[in-house]
C-alpha positions in Angstrom: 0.0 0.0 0.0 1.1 3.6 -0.9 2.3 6.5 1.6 -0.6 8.0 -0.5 -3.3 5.8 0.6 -2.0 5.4 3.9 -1.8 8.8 5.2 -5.0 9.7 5.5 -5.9 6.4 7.3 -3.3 8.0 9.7 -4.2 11.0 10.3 -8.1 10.0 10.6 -7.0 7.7 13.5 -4.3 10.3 14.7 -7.3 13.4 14.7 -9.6 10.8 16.1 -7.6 10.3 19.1 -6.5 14.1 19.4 -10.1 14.9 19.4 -11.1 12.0 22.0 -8.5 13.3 24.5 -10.1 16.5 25.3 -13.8 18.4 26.5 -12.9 21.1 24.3 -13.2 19.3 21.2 -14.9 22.2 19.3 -11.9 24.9 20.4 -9.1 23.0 19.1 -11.2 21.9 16.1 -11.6 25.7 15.7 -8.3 26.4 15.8 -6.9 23.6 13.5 -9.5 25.2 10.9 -8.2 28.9 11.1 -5.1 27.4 10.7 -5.8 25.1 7.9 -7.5 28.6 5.9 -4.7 30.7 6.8 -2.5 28.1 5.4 -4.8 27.1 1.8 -5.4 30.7 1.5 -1.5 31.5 1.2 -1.0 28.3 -0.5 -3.7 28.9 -2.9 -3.3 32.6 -3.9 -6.9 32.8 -4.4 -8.2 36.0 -6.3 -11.1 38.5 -4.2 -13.3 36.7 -6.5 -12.7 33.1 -6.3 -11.8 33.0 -2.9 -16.0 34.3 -1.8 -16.8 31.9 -4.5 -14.0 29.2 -2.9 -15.1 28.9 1.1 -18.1 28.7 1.0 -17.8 25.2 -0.7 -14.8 24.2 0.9 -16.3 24.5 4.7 -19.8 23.3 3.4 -17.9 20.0 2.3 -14.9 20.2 5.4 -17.9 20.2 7.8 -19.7 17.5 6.8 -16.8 15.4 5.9 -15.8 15.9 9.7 -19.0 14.7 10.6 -19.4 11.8 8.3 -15.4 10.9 9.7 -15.9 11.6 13.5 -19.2 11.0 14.8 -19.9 7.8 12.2 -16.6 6.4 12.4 -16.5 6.6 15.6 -19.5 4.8 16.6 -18.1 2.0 14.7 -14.6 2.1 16.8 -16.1 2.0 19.7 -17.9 -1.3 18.3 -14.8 -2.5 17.2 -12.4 -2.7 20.2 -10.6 -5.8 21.4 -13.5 -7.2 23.8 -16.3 -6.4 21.2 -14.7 -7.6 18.0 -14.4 -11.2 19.7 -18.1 -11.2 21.0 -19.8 -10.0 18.0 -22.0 -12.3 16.0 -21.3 -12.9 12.2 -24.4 -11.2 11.3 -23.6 -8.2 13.8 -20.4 -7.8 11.9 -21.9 -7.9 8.5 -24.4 -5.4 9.2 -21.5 -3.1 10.9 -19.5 -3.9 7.7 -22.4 -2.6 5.5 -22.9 0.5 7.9 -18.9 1.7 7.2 -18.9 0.4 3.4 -22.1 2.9 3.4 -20.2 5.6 5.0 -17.2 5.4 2.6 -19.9 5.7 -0.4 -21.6 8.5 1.3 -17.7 10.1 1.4 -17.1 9.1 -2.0 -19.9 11.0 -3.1 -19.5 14.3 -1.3 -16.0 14.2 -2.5 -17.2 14.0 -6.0 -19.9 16.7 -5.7 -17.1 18.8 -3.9 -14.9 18.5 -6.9 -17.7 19.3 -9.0 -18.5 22.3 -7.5 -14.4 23.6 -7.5 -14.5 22.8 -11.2 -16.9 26.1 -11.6 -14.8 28.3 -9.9 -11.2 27.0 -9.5 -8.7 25.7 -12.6 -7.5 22.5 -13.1 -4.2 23.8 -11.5 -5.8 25.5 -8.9 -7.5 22.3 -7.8 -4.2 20.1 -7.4 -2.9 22.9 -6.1 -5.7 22.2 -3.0 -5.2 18.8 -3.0 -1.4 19.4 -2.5 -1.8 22.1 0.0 -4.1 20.1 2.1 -1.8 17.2 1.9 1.1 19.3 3.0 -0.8 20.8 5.6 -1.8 17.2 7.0 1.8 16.2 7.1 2.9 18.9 9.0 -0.1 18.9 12.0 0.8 15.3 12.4 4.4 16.4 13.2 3.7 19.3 15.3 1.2 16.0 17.0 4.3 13.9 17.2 6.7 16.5 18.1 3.9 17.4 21.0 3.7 13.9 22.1 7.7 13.5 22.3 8.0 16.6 24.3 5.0 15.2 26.4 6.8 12.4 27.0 10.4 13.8 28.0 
């Protein structure tokens, strides 16, 4: 499997579990957010024009992609942890398999509205440029989340 495929596995699990570790879930999703825009919108050099077009659709989709990753997922973690995943029925496991096969097409197709929608206001160019940027930007939250978790544990 690619570094490609892999990384956003990671940082799903690694988001998951910095999300999980504190009450004040909504203040440090805030502030990964304003940093995420601040970041795309100097990555992006976005004109006046396309950028009022631009974040409207990108938080629209960024919000319910969040929602469709954290609370779903999530429910099906919590379902899936060492005791459970030995108890579970055959028949409770399929329907749990169907539940997160359903929740990848429901991702799939945001995606590929979401891209849709960019194709109206952004160029081709413009559009890998987002895809880069918000790769970049995941890579370097996870290190400023390991290089937090090796200070943490010095």
């Amino acid at each position: 499997m690619k570094i490609k495929n892999i990384l956003p596995i990671i940082l799903f699990l690694v988001s998951f579990s910095f999300y999980a570790q504190s009450g004040k879930t909504d203040e440090k999703r805030e502030k990964i957010k304003a940093y995420k825009v601040s970041f795309l919108t100097t990555e992006l050099e976005l004109t006046p024009t396309e950028a009022e077009k631009f974040w409207p659709i990108y938080n629209a989709y960024d919000d319910r992609q969040f929602e469709l990753r954290h609370q779903k997922m999530k429910a099906y973690l919590e379902r899936l942890n060492d005791d459970n995943i030995n108890s579970i029925s055959e028949k409770e496991a399929a329907v749990l398999l169907s539940q997160m096969e359903s929740t990848d097409k429901e991702l799939y197709l945001l995606r590929e509205k979401y891209n849709s929608n960019l194709k109206k206001i952004l160029s081709a160019k413009k559009i890998l440029k987002l895809k880069k940027s918000e790769d970049d930007f995941n890579r370097k939250l996870l290190k400023q989340y390991r290089d937090k978790a090796a200070k943490d544990k010095d």
